[in-house]
C-alpha positions in Angstrom: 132.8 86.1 133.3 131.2 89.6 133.1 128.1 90.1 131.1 130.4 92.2 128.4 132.4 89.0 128.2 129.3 86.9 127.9 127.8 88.9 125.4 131.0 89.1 122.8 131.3 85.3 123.0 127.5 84.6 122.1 127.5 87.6 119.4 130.4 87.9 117.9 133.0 85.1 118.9 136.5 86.1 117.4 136.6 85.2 113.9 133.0 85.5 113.0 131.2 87.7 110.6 129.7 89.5 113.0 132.7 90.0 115.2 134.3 92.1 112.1 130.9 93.9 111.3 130.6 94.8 114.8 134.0 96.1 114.6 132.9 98.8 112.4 130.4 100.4 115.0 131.0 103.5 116.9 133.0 103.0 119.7 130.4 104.4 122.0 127.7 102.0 120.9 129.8 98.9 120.4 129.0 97.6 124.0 125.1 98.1 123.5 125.4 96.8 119.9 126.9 93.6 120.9 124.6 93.3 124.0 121.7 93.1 120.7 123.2 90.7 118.8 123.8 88.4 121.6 120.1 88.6 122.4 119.4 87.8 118.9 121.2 84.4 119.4 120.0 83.6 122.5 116.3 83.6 121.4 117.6 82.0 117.6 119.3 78.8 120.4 116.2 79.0 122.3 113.5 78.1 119.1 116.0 76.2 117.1 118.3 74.4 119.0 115.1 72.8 120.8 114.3 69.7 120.4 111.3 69.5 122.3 108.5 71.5 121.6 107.8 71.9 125.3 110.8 72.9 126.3 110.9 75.1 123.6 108.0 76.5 124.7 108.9 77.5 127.9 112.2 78.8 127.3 110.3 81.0 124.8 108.4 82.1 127.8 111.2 82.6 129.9 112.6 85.0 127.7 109.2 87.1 127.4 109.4 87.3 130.7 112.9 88.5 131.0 112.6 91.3 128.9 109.4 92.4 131.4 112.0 92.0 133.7 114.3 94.3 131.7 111.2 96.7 131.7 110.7 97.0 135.3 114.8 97.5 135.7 115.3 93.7 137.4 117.0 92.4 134.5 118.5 88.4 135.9 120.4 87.6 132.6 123.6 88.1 131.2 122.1 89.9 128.2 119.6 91.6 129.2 121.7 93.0 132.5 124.1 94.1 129.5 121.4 96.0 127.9 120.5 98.0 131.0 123.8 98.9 131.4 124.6 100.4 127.9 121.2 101.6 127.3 121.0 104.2 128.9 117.7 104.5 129.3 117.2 104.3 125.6 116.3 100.7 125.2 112.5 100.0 123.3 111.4 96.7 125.3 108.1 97.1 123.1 110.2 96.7 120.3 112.4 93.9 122.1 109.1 91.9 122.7 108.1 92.1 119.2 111.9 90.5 118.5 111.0 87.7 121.4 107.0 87.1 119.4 108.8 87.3 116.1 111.1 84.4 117.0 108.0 82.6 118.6 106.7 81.9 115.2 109.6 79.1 114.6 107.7 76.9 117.5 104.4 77.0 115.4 105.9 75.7 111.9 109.1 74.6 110.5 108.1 75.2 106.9 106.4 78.0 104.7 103.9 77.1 102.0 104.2 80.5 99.7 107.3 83.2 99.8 104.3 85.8 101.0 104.0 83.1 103.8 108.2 83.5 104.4 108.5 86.8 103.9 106.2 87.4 107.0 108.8 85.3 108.8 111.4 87.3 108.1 109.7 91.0 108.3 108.7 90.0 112.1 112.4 88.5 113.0 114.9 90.1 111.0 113.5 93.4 109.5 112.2 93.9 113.7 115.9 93.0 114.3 117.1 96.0 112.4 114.9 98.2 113.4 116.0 98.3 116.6 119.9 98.2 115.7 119.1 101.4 113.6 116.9 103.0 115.9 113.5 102.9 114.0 114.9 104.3 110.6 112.8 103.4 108.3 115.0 101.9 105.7 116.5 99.1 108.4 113.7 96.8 108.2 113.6 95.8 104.4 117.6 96.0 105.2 117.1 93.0 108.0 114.6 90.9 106.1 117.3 90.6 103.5 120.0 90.0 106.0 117.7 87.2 107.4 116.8 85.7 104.0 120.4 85.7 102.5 121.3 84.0 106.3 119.2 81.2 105.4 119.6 80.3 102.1 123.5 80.1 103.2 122.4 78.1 106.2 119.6 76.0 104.6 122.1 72.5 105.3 122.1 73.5 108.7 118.6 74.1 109.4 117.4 70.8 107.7 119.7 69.6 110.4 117.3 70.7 113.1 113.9 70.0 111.3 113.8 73.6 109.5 113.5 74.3 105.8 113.0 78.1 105.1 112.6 77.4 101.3 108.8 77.9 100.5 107.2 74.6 99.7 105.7 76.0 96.3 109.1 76.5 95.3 110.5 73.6 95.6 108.0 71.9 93.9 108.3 74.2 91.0 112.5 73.1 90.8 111.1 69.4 91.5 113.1 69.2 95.1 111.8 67.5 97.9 112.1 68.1 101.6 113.5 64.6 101.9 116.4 66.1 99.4 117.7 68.8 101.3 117.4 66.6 104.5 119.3 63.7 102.8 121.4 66.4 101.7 120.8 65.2 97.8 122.8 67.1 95.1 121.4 67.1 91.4 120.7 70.0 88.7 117.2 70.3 89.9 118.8 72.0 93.6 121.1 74.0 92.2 118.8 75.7 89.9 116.6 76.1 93.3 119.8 77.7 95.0 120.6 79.9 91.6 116.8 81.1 92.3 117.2 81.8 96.1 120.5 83.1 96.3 119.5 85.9 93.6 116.5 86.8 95.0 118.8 87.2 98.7 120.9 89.4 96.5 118.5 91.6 94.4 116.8 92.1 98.6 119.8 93.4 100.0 120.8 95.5 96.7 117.4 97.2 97.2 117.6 97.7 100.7 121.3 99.2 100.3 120.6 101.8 97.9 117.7 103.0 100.1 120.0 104.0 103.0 120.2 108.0 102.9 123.9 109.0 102.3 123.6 110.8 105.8 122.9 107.9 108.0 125.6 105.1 106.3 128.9 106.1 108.4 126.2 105.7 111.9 125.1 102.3 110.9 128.3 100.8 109.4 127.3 97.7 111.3 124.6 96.9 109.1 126.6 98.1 105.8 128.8 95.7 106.9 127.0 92.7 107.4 125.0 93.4 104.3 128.2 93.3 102.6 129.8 90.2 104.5 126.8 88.7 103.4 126.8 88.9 100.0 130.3 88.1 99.7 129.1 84.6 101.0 126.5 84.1 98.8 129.0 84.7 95.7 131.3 82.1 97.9 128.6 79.5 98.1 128.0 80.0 94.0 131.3 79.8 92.8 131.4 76.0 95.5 128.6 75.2 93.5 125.8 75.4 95.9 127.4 72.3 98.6 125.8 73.7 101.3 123.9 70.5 102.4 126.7 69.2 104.5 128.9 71.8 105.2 128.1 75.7 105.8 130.5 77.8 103.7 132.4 80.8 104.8 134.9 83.3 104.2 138.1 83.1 105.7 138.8 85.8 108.6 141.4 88.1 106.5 138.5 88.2 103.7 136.0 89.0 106.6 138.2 92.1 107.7 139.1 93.3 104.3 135.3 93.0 103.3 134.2 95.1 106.3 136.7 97.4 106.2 135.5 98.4 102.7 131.7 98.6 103.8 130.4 101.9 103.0 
């Protein structure tokens, strides 16, 4: 398998959201684009997938290493060979580092006490994220933050799953839900009022980022218009289910996928 190859099946595998939303790049950038977003998931395996802290750890390492490596032109994985390739030169491994920190902060804690205390969490992983996929304009990062928070409110079954819960802890005390309820994956009124709460402040985030995009750079980053779109088709999806996303992670089907990208604008 060639690094492209490698790099499409950890992005964008066919079927997934971001396989359609990557569809919608510029066919001269698709190759670098998807090189990104496989990097993305290989440092989101490498923090959360982890059991032990220690191995964690040093994976984390590994990787801050690598993109040194990428620095000095020596590249040794997949990805990162991937990104040399496509970069052309153009590739910020500053930037790329503060991704690799960013992702660092899920081996200190698995939980947030105040949304201030989240939001930093997101700014550093998901608006960094952005960033780089829009080349430093300044509208992407508020745009990734709200990709990342509407990503794990859908995902927030999931995450319990591996000792995560990316609901501030202030919050959920204020809807009277527990850590132990998401983990025992515990329906009552009390969590979906909580999900009402998160799911339209992940909407009211990406509206806000949206309408900030310049009319002149939108058919450029279509890859983010269409994620942000994708997205908030699945966070209508997981309303109208009535918030069961303890024990199962709810999606669109692929045709709704395509049709929803296609429309991004």
């Amino acid at each position: 398998m060639n690094f492209d190859d490698y790099c499409q099946q950890k992005a964008a595998p066919e079927g997934s959201a971001t396989y359609y939303a990557l569809h919608r790049a510029p066919a001269s950038r698709q190759a670098l684009l998807t090189a990104l977003y496989a990097l993305y998931r290989e440092l989101e395996e490498t923090v959360k997938e982890t059991s032990d802290p220690t191995i964690g750890r040093t994976k984390h390492a590994w990787w801050q290493n690598e993109i040194g490596r990428l620095d000095s032109g020596e590249p040794t994985h997949p990805v990162t060979k991937a990104l040399q390739a496509h970069g052309g030169g153009s590739i910020d491994t500053t930037q790329l580092m503060a991704l690799v920190e960013g992702f660092g902060m899920d081996l200190d804690q698995a939980r947030y006490l105040d949304w201030p205390g989240l939001r930093r969490y997101l700014d550093q992983v998901g608006g960094v994220f952005a960033s780089v996929i829009a080349d430093k304009a300044p509208w992407a990062a508020p745009l990734g933050s709200a990709l990342m928070l509407a990503e794990r409110v859908q995902e927030i079954g999931n995450d319990a799953r591996h000792g995560r819960i990316y609901i501030p802890i202030d919050e959920l005390q204020r809807f009277n839900v527990t850590a132990a309820d998401i983990i025992n994956r515990k329906y009552n009124d009390a969590f979906s009022e909580l999900m009402r709460f998160q799911i339209d402040r992940a909407r009211r985030a990406l509206d806000d980022a949206l309408a900030a995009i310049p009319t002149a750079d939108r058919k450029a980053h279509r890859v983010l218009l269409a994620q942000a779109a994708l997205s908030r088709a699945r966070l209508d999806e997981i309303e109208r289910e009535g918030f069961q996303v303890l024990h199962q992670s709810i999606s669109l089907t692929p045709i709704r996928k395509l049709w929803i990208s296609w429309r991004a604008r």
